[in-house]
KOLDRENGU-931290 format. One line per 10 residues: number of its first residue (from 1); for each residue x, y, z of C-alpha. Coordinates in Angstrom, 3 decimals. Layout:
NUM) X Y Z ~ ...
***
This chain:
1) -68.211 6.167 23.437 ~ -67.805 9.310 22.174 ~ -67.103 11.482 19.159 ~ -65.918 15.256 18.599 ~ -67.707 17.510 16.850 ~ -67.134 20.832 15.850 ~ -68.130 23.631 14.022 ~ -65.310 26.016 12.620 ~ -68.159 28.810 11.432 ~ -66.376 29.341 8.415
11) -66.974 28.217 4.636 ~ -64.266 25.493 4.600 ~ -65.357 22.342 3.622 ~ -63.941 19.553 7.038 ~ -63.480 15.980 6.038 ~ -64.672 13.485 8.151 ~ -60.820 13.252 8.865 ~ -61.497 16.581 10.336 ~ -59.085 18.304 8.455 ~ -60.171 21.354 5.899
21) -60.302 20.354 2.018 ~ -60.670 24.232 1.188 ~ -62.442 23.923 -2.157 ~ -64.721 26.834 -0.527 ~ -61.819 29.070 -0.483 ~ -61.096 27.832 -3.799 ~ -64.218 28.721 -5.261 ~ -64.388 32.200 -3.138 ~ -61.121 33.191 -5.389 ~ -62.443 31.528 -8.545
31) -64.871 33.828 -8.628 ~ -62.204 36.537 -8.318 ~ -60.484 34.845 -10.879 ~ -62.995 35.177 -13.631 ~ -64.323 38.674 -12.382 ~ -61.175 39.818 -13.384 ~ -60.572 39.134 -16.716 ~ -64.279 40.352 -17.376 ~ -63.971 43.886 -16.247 ~ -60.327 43.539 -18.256
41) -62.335 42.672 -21.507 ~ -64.345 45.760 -20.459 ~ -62.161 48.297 -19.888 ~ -60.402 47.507 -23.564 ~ -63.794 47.359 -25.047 ~ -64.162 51.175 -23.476 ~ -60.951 52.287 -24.383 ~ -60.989 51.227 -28.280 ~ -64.852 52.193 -28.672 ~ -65.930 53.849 -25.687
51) -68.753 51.124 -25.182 ~ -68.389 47.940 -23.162 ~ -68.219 45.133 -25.712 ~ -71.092 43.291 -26.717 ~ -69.286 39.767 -26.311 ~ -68.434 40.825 -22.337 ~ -71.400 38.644 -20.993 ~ -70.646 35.744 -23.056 ~ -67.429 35.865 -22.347 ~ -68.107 35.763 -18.558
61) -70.078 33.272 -18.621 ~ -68.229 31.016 -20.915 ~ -65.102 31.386 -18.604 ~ -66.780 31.511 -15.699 ~ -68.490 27.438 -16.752 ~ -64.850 26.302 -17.520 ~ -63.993 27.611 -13.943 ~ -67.129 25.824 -12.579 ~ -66.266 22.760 -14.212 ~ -63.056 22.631 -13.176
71) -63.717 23.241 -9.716 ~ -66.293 20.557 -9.418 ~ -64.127 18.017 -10.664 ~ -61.322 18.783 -8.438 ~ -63.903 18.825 -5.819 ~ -64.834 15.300 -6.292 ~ -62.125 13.653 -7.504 ~ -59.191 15.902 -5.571 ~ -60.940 17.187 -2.502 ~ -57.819 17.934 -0.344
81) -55.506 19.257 -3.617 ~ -54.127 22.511 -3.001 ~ -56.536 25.373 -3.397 ~ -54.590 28.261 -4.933 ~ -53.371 26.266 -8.151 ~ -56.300 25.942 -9.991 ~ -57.653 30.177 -9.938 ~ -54.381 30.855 -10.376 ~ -54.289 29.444 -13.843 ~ -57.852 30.586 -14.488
91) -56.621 34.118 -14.355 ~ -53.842 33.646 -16.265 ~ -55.807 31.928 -19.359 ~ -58.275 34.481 -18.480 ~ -56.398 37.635 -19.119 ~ -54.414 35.774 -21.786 ~ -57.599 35.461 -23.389 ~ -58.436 39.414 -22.758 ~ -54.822 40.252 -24.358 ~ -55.025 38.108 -27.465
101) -58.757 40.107 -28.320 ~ -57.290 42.918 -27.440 ~ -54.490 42.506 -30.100 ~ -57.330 40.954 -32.712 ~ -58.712 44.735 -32.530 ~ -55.208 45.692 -34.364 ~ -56.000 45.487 -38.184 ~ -51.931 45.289 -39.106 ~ -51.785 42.329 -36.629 ~ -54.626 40.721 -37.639
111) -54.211 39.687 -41.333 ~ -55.094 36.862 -43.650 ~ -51.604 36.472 -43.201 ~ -51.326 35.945 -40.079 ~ -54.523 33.624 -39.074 ~ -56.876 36.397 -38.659 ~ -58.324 36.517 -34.998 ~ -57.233 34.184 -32.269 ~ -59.281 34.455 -29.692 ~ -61.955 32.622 -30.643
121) -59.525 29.389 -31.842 ~ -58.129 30.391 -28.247 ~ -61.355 29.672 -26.227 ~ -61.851 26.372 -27.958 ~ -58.528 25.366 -26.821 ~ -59.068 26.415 -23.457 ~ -62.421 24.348 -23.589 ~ -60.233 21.580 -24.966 ~ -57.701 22.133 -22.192 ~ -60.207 21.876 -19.026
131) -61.898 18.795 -21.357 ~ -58.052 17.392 -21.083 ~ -57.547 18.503 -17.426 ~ -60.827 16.661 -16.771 ~ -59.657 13.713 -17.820 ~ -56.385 13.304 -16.063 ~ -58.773 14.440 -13.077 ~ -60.775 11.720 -13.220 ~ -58.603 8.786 -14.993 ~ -55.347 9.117 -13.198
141) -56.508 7.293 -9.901 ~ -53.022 7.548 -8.423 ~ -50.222 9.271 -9.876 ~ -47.347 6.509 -8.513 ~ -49.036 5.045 -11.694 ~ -46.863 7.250 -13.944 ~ -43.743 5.255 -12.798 ~ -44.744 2.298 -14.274 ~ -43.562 3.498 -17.728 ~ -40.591 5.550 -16.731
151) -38.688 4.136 -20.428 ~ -41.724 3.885 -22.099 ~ -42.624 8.041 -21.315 ~ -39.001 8.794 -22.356 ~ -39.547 6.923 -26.133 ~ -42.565 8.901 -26.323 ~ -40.509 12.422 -25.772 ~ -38.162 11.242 -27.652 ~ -40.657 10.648 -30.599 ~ -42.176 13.863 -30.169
161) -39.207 15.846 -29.834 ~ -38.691 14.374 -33.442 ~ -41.222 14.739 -35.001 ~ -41.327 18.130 -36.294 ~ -37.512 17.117 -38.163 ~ -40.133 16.057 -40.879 ~ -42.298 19.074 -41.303 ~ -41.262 22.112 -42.900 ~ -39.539 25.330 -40.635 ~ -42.084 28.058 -39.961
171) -40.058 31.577 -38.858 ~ -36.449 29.372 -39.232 ~ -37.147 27.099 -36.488 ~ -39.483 23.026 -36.793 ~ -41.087 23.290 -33.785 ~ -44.369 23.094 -35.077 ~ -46.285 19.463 -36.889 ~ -49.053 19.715 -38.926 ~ -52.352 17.925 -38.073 ~ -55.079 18.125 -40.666
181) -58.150 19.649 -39.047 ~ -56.217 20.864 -35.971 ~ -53.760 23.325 -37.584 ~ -50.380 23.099 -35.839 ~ -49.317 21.662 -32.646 ~ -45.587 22.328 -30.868 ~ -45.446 18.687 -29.357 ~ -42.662 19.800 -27.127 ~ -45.070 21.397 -25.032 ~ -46.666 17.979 -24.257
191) -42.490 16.467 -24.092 ~ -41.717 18.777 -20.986 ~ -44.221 16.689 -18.786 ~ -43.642 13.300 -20.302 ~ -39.819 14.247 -20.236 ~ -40.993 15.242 -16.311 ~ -42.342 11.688 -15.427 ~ -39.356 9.516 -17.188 ~ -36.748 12.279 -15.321 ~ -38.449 11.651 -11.564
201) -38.521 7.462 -12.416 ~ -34.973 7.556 -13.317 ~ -33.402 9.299 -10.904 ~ -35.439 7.410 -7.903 ~ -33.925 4.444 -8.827 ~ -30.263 6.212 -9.521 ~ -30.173 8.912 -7.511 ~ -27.774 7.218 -4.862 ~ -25.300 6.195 -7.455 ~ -25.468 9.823 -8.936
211) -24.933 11.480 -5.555 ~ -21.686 9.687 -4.941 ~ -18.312 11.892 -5.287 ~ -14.704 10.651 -6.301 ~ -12.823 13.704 -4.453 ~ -13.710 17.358 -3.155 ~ -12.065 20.227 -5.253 ~ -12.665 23.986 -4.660 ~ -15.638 23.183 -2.051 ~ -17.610 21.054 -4.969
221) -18.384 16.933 -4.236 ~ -17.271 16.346 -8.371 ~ -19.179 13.265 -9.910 ~ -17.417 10.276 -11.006 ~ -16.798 9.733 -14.814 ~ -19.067 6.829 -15.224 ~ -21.451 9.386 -13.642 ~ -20.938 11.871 -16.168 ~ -23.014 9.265 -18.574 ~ -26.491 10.485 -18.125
231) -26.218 14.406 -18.153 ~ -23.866 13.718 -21.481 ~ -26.610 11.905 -23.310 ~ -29.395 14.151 -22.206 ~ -26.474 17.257 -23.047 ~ -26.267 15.717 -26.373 ~ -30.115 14.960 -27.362 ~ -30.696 18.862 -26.305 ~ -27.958 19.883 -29.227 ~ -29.184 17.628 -31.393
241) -32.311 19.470 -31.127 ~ -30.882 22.823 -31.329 ~ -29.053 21.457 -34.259 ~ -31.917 19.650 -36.564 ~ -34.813 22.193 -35.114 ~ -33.088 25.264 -34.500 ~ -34.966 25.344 -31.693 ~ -33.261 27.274 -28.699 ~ -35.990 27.265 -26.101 ~ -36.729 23.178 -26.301
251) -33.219 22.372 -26.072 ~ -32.605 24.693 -22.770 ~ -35.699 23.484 -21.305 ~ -34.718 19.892 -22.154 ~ -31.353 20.034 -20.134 ~ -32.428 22.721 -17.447 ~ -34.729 20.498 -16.178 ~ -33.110 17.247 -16.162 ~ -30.283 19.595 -14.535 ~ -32.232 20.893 -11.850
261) -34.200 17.481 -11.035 ~ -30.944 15.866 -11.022 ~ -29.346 18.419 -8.150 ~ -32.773 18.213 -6.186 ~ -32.342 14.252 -6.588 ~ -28.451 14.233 -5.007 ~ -28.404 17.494 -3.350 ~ -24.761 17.798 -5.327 ~ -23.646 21.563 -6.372 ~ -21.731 20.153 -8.530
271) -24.264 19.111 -11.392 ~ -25.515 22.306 -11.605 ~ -21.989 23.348 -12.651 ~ -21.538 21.236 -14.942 ~ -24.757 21.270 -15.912 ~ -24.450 25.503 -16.777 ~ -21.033 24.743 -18.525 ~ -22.407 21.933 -20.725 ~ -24.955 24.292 -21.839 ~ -23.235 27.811 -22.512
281) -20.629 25.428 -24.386 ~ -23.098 23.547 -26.311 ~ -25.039 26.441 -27.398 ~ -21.860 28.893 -28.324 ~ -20.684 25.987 -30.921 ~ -23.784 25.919 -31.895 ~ -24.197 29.292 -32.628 ~ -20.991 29.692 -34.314 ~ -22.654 27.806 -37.575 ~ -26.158 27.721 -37.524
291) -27.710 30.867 -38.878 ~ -31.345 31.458 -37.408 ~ -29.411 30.691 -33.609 ~ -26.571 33.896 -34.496 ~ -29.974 35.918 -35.515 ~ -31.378 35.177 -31.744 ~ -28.035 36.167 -30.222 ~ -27.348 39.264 -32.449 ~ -30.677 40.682 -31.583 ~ -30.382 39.601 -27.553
301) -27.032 41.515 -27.583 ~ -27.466 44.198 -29.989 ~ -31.456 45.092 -30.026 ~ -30.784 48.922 -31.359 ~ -28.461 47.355 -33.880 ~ -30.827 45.022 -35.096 ~ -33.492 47.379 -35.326 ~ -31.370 50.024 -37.459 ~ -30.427 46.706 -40.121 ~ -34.018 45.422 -40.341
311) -35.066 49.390 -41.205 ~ -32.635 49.316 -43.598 ~ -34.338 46.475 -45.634 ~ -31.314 43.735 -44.537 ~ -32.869 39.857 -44.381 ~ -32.717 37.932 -41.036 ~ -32.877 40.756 -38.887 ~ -36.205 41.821 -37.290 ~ -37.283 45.224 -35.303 ~ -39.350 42.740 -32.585
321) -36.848 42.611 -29.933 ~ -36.127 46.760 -30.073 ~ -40.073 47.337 -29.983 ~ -40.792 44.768 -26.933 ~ -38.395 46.737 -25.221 ~ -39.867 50.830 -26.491 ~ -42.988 48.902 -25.017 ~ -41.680 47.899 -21.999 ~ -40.390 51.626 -21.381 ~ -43.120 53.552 -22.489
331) -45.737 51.764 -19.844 ~ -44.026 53.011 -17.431 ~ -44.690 52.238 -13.685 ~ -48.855 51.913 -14.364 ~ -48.743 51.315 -18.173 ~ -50.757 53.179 -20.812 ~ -54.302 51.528 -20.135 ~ -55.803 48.031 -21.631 ~ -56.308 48.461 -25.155 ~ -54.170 52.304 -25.540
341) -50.280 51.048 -26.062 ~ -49.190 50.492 -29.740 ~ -48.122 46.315 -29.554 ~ -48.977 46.621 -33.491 ~ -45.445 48.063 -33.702 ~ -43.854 44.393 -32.783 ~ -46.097 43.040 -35.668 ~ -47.098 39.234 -36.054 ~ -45.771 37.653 -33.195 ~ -47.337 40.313 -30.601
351) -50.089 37.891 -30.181 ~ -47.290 34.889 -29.223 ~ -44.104 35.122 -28.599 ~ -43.993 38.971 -27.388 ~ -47.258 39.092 -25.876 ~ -45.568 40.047 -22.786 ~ -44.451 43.130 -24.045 ~ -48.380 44.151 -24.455 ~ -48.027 43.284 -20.559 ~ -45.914 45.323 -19.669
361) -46.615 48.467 -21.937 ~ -50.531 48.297 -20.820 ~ -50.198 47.281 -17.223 ~ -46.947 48.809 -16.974 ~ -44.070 47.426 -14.140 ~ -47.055 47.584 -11.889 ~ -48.931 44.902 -13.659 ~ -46.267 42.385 -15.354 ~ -44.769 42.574 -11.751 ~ -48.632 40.876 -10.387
371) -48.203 38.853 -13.524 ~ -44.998 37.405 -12.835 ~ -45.661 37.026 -9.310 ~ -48.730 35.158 -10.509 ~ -46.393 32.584 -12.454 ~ -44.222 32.549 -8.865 ~ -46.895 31.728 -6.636 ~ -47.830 28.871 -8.938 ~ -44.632 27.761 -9.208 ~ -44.241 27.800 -5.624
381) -47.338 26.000 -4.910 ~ -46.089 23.264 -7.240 ~ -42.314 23.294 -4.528 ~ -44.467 22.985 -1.633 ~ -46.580 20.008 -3.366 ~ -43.471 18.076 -3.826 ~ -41.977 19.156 -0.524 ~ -45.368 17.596 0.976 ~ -45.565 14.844 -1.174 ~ -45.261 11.029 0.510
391) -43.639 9.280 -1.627 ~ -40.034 9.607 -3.568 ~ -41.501 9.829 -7.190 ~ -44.299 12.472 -6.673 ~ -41.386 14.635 -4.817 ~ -38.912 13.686 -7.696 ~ -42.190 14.504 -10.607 ~ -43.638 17.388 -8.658 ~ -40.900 19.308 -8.568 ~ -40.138 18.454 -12.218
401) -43.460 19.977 -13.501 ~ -42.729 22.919 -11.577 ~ -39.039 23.727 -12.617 ~ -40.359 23.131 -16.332 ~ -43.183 25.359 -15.679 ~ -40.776 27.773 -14.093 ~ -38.064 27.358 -16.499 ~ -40.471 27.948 -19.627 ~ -41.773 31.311 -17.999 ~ -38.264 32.566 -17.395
411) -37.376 31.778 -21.175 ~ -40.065 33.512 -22.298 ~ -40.238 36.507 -20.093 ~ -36.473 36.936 -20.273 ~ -36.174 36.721 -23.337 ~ -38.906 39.824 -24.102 ~ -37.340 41.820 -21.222 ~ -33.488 41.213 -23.003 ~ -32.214 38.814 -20.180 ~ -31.619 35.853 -22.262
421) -31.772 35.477 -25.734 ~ -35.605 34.831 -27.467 ~ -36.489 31.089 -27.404 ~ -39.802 31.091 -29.199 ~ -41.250 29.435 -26.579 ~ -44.952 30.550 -25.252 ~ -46.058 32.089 -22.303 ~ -48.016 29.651 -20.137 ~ -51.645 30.722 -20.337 ~ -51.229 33.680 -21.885
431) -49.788 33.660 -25.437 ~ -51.696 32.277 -28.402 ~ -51.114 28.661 -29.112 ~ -53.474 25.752 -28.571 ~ -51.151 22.853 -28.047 ~ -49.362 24.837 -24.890 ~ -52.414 26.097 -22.921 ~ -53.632 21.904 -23.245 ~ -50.458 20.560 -21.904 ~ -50.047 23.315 -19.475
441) -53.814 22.445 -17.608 ~ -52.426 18.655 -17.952 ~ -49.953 20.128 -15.888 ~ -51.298 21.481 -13.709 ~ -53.991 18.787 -13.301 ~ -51.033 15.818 -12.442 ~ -49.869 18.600 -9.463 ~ -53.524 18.921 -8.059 ~ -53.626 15.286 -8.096 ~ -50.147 14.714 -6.128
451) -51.090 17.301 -4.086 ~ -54.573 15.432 -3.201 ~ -52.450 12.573 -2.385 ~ -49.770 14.366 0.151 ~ -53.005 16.277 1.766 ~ -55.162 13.350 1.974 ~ -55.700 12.838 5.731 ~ -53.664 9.445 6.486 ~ -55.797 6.640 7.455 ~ -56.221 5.409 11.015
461) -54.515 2.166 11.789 ~ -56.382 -0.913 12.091 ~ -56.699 -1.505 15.876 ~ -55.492 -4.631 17.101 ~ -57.478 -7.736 16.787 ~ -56.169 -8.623 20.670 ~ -57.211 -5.107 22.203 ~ -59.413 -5.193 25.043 ~ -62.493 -2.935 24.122 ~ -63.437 -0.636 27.114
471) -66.475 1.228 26.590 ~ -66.442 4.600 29.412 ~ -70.072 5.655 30.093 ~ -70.593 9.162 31.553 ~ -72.726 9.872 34.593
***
């Protein structure tokens, strides 16, 4: 008998499968990963004060044990999960967590009416979030699981989706509920991944039926009438959101991503026409009688307009989209320095919904170009997981969390930048908001673990009970 052994005189972990699990290299860049963000929440402390903060080592340390944590239980629990994921979204929440302190330092941002400072309330959600990502870590054993309650997971989004109809409209839009001792939650942050898991059970099961075309026209496969069924009902839930909430980014995010899982399901060009007409239609009736929507457009298309109305004391228009985009342009190529641009000029929502533009006037192109590509290299990491992925569902749900992930950054980004109209959403990691960094380490967490499971060196077959067993014995 004998057995192969070798040493690859690096720090990669080998499996007794003998291929690498590389939570080394992961933890070489999670160091990186925290470093960062440190000498970030240094060089603002030296900037407003000309000191480093006093907080700096405590805030190393206190990110750098959520990054420790979080290594070790993807260590045991996922050992072959992809290694870039995880550091990847420790930098992000790290420098979101730089930003928002940064912005606390701005007395006409931070107000008794507006909350006061958020980075503390955003550290314990981040705490919360890694307690959370723990959890589905160690808990979700297998996530082929998740299939078992493809209906139930879609009552539960629908639920959610709901359930701010009942709670009043902060800033014209009910995204938010109110939980006593929490503060408030956006539940459709936690909707996009349930929404995920029912999407990827569904079309499994229906994909064939879906992919099926009654006649070619202008180089398109069109779908069948009867076909038409499921993208209508998902077309109509997403305006009835837009309608009831007023909320913009949900509702695109809601039928983007059952538009783009259902093209990756049939492979049919066609959907994703529809799919764009359905939407531009939906959302231009919309718009043509529901106020706080026209406001969104209005500023998307006329920024400088909006600016000179909102100076000139006229409700429902707002200077925020003008300023994001004075930011943008005065950071220039390298920016103005951490802590030295003037993101108290967008006012309340610098902290959340235009945090980006403190991006991109600080760090200049420069920077929100590493950020973005950042968000891309997640978001790629999350394609190849489902492109690696075994089985039919954790393709179908991989990709899912991904393309919501991706969809919700574009939104948001876009929407700061001019591209698209302002959703409202938040930034992944980045902008304040407690319920959104939770469901976006869930997220993450469910792609580690599909991940583990495409990696996972398969097992050697049994050999046959019948074999003849030779045993060769070297001279």
């Amino acid at each position: 008998m004998s057995s192969n052994i070798s040493n690859t005189g690096s720090n990669t972990t080998v499996s007794p499968g003998g291929l690498p699990s590389r939570r080394n290299t992961e933890l070489a860049m999670l160091i990186f990963a925290v470093l960062i963000p440190v000498f970030a929440y240094a060089n603002v402390g030296l900037a407003k004060d000309g000191t480093v903060p006093t907080g700096m080592i405590g805030y190393g340390l206190g990110l750098g044990l959520l990054a420790g944590v979080a290594h070790l239980v993807v260590r045991r629990w996922a050992p072959y999960a992809d290694p870039l994921m995880l550091p990847i979204a420790t930098l992000l929440n790290g420098m979101g967590l730089v930003f928002i302190w940064r912005l606390d330092l701005e007395p006409s941002i931070t107000t008794p009416q507006t909350g006061g400072p958020a980075a503390p309330s955003q550290l314990m959600w981040s705490t919360l979030a890694i307690a959370l990502f723990a959890l589905v870590m160690v808990f979700l054993k297998d996530h082929r699981i998740l299939q078992r309650y493809t209906y139930i997971s879609m009552a539960v989004a629908l639920i959610l989706l709901a359930l701010p109809m009942f709670f009043p409209a902060k800033n014209g839009a009910k995204i938010w509920i109110t939980i006593p001792g929490l503060g408030s939650l956006q539940p459709a942050e936690f909707a996009k991944i349930i929404i995920a898991v029912f999407f990827a059970g569904y079309l499994m099961v229906k994909r064939d039926a879906l992919a099926l075309a009654s006649r070619r026209f202008m180089g398109m496969y069109l779908p069948r009438g009867r076909d038409l069924g499921p993208i209508l009902v998902i077309w109509a839930i997403s305006l009835m959101i837009l309608v009831f909430e007023t909320d913009l980014g949900t509702s695109l995010l809601f039928f983007g991503l059952f538009v783009v899982m259902l093209y990756v399901a049939t492979e049919r060009t066609s959907w994703i026409v529809f799919g764009l007409l359905l939407s531009v239609g939906g959302a231009v009736a919309v718009a043509t009688f529901e106020p706080h929507v026209q406001q969104r457009i209005t500023a998307w298309l006329d920024p400088m307009g909006t600016y000179v109305k909102s100076q000139q004391g006229m409700l429902g228009y707002s200077e925020q989209a003008m300023q994001a985009l004075w930011a943008f342009g005065s950071g220039g190529t390298l920016g103005s320095g951490l802590g030295q641009g003037y993101s108290r000029l967008i006012g309340f929502a610098a902290k959340s919904d235009y945090i980006f533009g403190t991006v991109g006037e600080e760090l200049g192109l420069a920077g929100a170009m590493a950020i973005l590509l950042l968000y891309g290299l997640l978001i790629q990491r999350g394609i190849r997981t489902s492109l690696a992925a075994r089985d039919p569902f954790g393709k179908l749900l991989a990709v899912g969390l991904a393309s919501a992930f991706g969809l919700q950054v574009f939104l948001v980004a876009g929407g700061v930048m001019g591209l698209v109209p302002l959703t409202g959403m938040t930034l992944p990691f980045m902008a304040q908001g407690g319920s959104s960094v939770v469901a976006n380490w869930a997220l993450v967490a469910i792609l580690l673990k599909i991940s583990d499971t495409a990696r996972r060196p398969a097992p050697a077959p049994a050999p046959s009970p019948d074999a003849e067993m030779t045993q060769v014995v070297r001279p």
